[in-house]
N, CA, C and O atoms as a DFTB+ gen file, in Angstrom:
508 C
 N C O
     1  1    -107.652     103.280      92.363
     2  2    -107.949     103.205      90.943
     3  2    -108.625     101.869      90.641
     4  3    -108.535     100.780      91.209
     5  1    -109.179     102.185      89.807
     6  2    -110.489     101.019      89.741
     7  2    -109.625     100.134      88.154
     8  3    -108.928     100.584      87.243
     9  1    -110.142      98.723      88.489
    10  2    -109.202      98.060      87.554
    11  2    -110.548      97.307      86.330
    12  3    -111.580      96.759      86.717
    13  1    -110.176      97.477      84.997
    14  2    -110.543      97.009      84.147
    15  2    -110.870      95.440      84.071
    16  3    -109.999      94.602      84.304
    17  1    -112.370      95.059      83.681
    18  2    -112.157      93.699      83.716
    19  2    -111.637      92.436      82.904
    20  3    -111.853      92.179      81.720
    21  1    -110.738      91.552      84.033
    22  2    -110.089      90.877      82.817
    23  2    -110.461      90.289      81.802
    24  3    -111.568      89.799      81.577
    25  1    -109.329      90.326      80.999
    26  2    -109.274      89.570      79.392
    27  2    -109.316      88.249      78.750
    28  3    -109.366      87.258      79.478
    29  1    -109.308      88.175      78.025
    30  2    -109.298      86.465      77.683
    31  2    -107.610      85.939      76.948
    32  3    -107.129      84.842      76.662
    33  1    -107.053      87.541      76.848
    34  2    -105.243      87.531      76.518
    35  2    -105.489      87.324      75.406
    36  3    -106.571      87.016      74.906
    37  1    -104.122      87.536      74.749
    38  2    -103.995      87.755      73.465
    39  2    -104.493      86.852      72.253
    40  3    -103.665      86.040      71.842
    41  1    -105.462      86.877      71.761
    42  2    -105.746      85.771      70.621
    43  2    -105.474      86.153      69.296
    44  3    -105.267      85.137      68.633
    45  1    -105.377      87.258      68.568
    46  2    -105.470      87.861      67.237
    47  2    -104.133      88.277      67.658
    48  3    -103.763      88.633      68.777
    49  1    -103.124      88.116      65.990
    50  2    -102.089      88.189      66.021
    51  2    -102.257      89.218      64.479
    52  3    -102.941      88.867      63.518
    53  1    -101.558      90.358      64.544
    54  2    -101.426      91.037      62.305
    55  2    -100.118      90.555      62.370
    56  3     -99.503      90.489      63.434
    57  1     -99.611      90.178      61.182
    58  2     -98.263      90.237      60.173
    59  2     -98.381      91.363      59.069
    60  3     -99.351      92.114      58.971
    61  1     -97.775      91.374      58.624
    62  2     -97.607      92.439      57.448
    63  2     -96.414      91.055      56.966
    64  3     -95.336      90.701      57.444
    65  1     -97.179      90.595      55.899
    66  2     -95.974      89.764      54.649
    67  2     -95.772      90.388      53.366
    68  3     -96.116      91.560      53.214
    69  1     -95.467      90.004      52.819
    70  2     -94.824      90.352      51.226
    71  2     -95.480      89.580      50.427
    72  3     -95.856      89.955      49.316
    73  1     -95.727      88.214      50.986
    74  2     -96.348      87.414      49.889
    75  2     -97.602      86.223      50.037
    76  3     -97.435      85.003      50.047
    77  1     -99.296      87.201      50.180
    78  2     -99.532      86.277      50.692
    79  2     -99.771      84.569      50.488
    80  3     -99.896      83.839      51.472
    81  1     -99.811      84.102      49.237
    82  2     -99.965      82.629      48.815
    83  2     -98.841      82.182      49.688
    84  3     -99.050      81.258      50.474
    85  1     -97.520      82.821      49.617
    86  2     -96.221      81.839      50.231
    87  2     -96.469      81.812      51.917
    88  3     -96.226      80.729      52.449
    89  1     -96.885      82.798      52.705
    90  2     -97.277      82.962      54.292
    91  2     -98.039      81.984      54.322
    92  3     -97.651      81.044      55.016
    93  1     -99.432      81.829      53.571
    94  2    -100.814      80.682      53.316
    95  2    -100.174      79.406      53.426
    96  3    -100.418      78.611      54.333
    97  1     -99.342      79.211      52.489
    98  2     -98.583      78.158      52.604
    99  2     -98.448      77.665      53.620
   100  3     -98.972      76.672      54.124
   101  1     -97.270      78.792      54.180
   102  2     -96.225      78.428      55.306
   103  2     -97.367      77.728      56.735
   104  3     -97.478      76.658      57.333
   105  1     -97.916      78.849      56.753
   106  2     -98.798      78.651      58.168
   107  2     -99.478      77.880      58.078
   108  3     -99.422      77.073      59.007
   109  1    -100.360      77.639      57.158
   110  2    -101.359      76.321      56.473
   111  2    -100.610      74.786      56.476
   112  3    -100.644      73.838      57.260
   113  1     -99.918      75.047      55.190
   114  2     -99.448      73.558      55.136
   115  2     -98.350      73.222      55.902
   116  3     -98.220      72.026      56.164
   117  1     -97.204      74.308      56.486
   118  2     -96.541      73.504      57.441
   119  2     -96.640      73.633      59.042
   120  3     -95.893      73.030      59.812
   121  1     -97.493      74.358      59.363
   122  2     -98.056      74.781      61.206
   123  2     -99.585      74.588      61.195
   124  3    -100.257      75.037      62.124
   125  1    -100.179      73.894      60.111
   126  2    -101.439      73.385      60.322
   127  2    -102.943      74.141      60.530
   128  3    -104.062      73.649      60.680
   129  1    -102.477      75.586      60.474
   130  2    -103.848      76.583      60.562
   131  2    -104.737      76.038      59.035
   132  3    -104.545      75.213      58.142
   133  1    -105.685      76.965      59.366
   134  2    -106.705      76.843      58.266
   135  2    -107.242      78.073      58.032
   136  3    -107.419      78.726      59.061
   137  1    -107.601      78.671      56.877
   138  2    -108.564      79.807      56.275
   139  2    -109.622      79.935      57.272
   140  3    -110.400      78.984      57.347
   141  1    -109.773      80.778      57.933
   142  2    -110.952      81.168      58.859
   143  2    -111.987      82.272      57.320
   144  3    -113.121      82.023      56.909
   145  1    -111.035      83.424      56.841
   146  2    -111.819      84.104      56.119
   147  2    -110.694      84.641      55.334
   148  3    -109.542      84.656      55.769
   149  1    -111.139      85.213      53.828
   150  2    -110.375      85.474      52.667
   151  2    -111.221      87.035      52.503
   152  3    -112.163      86.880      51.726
   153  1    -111.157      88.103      52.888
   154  2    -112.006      89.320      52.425
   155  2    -111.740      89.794      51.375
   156  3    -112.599      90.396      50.731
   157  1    -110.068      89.594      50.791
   158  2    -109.821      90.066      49.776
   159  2    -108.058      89.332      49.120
   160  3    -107.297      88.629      49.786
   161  1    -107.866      89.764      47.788
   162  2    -106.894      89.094      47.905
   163  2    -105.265      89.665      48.520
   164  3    -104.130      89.230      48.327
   165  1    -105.666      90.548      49.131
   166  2    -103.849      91.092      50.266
   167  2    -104.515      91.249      51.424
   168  3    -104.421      92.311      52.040
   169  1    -105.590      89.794      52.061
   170  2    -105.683      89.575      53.347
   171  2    -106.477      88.322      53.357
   172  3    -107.438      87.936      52.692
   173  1    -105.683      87.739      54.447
   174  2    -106.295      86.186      55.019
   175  2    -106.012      85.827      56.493
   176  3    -104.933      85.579      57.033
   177  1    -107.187      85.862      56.973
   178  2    -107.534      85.056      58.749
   179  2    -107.432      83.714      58.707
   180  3    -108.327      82.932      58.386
   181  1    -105.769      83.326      59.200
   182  2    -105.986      81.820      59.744
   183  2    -106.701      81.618      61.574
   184  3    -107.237      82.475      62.275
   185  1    -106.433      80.240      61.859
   186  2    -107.157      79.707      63.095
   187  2    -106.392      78.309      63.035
   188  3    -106.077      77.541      62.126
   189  1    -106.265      78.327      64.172
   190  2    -105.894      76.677      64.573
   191  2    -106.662      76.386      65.699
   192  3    -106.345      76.770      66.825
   193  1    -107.738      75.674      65.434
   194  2    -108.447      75.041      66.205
   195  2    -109.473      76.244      66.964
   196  3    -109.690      76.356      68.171
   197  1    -109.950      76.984      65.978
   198  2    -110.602      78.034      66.698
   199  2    -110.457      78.941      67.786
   200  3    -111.090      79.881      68.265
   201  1    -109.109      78.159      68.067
   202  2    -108.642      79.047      69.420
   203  2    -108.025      80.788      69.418
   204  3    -107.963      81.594      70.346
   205  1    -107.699      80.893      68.226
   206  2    -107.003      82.077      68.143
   207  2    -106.758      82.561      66.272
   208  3    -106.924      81.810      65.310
   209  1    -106.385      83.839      66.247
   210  2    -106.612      84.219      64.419
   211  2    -105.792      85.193      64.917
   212  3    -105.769      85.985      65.860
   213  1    -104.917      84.778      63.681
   214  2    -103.515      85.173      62.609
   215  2    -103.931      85.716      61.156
   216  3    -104.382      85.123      60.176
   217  1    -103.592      87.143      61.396
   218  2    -104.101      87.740      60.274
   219  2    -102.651      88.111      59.424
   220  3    -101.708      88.774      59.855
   221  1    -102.761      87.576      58.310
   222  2    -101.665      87.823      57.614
   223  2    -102.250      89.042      56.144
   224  3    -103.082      88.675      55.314
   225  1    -101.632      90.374      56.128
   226  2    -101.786      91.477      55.318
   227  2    -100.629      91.846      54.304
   228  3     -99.573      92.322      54.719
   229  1    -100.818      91.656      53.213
   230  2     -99.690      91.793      52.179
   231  2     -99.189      93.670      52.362
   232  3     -99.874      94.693      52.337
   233  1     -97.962      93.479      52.510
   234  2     -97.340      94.900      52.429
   235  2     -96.028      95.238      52.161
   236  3     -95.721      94.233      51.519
   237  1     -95.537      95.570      52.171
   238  2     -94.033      96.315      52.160
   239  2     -93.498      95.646      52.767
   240  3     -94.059      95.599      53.861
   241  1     -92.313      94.766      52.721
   242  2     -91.743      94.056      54.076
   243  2     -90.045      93.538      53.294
   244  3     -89.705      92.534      52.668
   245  1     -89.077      95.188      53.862
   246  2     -87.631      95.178      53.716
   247  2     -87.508      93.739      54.137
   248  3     -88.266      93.042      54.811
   249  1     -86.141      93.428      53.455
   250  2     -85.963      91.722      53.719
   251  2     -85.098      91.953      55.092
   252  3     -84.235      92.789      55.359
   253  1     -85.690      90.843      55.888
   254  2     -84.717      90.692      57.161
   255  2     -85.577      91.784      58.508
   256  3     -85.457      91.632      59.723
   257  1     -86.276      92.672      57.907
   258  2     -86.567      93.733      58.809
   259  2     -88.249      93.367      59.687
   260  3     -89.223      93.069      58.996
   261  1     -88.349      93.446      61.119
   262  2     -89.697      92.545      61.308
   263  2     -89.932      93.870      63.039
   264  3     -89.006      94.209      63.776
   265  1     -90.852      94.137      63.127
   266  2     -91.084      94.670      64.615
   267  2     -91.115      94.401      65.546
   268  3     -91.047      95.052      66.589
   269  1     -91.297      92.681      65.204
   270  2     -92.210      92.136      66.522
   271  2     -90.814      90.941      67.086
   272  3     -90.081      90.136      66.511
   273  1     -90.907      91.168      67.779
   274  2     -89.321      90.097      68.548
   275  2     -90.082      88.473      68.589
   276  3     -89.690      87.645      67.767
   277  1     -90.457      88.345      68.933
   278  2     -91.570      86.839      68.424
   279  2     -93.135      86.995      68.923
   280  3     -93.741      87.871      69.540
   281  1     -93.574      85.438      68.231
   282  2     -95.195      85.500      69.119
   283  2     -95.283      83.903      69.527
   284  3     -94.803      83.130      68.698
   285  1     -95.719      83.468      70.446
   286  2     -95.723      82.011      70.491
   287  2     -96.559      81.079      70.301
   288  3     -97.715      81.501      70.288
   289  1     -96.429      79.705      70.108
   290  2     -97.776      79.035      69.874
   291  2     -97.420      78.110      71.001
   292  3     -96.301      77.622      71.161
   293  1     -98.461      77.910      71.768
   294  2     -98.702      77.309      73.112
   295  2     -98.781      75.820      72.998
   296  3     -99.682      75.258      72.375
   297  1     -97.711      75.132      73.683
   298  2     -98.014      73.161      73.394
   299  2     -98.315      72.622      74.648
   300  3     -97.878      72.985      75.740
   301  1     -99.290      71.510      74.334
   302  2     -99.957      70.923      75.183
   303  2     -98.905      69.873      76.427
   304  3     -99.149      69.674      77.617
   305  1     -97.879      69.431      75.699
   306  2     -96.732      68.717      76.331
   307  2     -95.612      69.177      75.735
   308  3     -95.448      69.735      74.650
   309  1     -94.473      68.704      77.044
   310  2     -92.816      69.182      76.803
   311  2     -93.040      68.494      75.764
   312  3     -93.605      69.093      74.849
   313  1     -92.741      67.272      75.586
   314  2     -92.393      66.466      74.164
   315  2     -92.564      66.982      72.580
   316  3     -92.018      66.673      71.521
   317  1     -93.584      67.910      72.963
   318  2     -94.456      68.172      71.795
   319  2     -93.250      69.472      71.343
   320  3     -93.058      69.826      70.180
   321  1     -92.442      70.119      72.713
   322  2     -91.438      71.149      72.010
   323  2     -90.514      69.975      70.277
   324  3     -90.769      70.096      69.079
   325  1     -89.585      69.082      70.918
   326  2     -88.592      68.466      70.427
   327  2     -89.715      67.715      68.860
   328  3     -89.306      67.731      67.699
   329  1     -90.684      67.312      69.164
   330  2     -91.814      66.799      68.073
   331  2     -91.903      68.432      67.165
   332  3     -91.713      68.172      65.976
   333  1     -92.099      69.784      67.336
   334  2     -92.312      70.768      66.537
   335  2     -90.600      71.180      66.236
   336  3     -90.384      71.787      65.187
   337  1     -89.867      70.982      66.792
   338  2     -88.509      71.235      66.155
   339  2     -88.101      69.905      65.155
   340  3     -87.367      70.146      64.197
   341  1     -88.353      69.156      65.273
   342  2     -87.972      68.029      63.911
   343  2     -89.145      68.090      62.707
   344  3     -88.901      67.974      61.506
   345  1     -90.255      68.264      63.201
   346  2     -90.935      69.035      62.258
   347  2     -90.515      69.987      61.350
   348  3     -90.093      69.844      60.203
   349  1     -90.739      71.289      62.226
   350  2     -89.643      72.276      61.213
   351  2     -88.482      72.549      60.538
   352  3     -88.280      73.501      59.784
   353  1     -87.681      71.613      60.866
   354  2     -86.294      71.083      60.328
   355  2     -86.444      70.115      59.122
   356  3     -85.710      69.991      58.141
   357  1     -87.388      69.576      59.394
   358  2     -87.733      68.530      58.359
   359  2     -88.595      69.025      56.904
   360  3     -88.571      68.563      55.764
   361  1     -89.306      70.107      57.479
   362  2     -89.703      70.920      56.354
   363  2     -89.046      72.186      55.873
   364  3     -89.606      73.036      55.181
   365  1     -87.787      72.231      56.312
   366  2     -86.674      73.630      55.530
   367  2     -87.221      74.802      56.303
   368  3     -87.397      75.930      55.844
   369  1     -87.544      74.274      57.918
   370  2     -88.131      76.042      58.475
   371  2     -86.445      76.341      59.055
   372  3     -85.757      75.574      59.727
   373  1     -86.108      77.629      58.569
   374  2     -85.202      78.074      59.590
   375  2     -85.489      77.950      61.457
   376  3     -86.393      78.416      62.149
   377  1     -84.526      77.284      61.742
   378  2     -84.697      77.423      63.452
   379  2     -84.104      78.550      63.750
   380  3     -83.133      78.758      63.023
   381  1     -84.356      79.563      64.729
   382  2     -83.580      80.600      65.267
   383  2     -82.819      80.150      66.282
   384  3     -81.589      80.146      66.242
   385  1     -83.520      79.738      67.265
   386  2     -82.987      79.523      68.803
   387  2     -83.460      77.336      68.851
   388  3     -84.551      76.856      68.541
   389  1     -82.527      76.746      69.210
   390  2     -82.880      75.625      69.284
   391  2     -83.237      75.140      70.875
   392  3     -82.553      75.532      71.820
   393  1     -84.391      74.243      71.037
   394  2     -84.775      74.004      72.164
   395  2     -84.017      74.342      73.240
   396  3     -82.938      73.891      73.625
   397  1     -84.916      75.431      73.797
   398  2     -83.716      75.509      75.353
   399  2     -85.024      75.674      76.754
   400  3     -86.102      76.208      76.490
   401  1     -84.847      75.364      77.588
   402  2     -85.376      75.420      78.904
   403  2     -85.218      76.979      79.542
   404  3     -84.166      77.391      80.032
   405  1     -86.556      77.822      79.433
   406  2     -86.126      78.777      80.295
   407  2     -85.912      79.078      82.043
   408  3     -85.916      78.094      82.783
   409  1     -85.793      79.983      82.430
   410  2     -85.388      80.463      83.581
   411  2     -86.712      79.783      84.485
   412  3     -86.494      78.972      85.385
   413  1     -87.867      80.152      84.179
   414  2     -89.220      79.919      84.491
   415  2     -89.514      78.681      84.069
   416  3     -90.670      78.275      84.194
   417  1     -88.600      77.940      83.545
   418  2     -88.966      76.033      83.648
   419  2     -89.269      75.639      82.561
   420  3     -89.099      74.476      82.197
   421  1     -90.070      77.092      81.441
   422  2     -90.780      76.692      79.741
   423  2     -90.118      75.967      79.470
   424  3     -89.214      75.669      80.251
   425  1     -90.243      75.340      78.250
   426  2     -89.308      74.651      77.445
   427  2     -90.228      74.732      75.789
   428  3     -91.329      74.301      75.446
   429  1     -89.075      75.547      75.012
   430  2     -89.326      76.300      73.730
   431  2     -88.229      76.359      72.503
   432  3     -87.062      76.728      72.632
   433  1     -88.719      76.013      71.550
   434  2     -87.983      76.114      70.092
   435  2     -88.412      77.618      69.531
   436  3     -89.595      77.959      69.541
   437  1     -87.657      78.244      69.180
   438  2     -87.976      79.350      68.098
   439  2     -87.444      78.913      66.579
   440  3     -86.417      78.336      66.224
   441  1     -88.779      79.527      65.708
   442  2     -88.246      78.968      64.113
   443  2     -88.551      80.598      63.754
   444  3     -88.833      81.435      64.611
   445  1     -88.446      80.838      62.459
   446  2     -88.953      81.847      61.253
   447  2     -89.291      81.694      60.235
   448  3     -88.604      81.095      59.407
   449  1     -90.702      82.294      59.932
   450  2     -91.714      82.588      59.083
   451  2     -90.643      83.148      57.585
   452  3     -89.549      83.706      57.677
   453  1     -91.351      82.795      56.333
   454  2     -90.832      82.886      55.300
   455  2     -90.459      84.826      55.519
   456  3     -89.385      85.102      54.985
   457  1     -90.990      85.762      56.017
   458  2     -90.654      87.475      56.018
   459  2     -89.620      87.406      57.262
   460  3     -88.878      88.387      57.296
   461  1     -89.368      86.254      58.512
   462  2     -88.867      86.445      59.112
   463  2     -89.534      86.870      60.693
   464  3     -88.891      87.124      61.711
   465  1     -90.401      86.860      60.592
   466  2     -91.298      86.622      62.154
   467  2     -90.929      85.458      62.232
   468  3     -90.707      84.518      61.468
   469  1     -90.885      85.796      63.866
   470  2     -89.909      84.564      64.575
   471  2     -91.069      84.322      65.579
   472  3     -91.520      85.108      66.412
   473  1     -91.611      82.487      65.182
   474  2     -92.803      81.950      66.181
   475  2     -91.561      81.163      66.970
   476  3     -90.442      80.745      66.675
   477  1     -92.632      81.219      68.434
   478  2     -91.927      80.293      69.456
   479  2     -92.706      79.386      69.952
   480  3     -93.789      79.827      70.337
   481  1     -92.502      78.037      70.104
   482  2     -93.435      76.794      69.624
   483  2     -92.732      76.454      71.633
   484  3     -91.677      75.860      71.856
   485  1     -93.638      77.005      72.719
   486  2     -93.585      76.776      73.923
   487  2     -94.443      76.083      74.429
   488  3     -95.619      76.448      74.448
   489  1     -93.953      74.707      75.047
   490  2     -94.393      74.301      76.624
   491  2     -94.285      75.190      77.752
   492  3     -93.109      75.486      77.964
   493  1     -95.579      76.024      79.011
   494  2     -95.303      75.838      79.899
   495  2     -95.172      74.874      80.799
   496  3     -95.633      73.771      80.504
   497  1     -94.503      75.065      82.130
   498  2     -94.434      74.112      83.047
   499  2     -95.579      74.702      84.079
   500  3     -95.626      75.891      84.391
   501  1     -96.514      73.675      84.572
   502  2     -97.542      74.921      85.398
   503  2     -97.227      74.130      87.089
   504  3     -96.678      73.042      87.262
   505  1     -97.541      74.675      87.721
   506  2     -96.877      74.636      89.440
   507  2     -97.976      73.722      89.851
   508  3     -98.045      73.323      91.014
């Protein structure tokens, strides 16, 4: 079987929020993205650093209820885990999971988004 050629991996992320000015917020002013594009007002494309787009879509969103088990944002150094957890603590983000070292060496904070998507703010360790 003949294999498809590879990808460049996952860059575009959808949410489905409830509210988009408060998501804009969240992701904007406290995780540092920026407005890539506004098409309408129950949709907005962030970007951080051009590397990747987070589309946040106003919809229906039971409180507490979310599909997606997390998504992560990739850090350049370990340090930078314990630097994004006092961050988010410091700005009233719920932490889920507090810095822990995985099996595979990562080292990762999980917080949650005002609907409750749960980002995971990971260092890999590379060999």
């Amino acid at each position: 079987m003949s294999r498809p050629p590879e990808t460049l991996g996952i860059r575009h992320v959808a949410l489905v929020v409830a509210d988009i000015p408060r998501s804009e917020a969240f992701y904007c002013g406290t995780l540092g993205y920026r407005v890539e594009w506004r098409p309408d007002p129950e949709n907005v494309y962030l970007t951080s650093g051009g590397h990747d787009n987070l589309a946040l879509h106003k919809g229906a969103v039971p409180p507490g209820e979310t599909r997606l088990d997390h998504f992560g944002v990739m850090l350049k150094k370990e340090e930078d885990v314990d630097a994004w957890h006092a961050h988010l603590e410091s700005a009233g983000v719920a932490i889920v999971k507090e810095p822990k070292t995985h099996r595979d060496g990562a080292l990762a904070v999980y917080a949650a988004d005002p609907d409750g998507n749960v980002i995971q703010f990971i260092h890999m360790r590379r060999a």
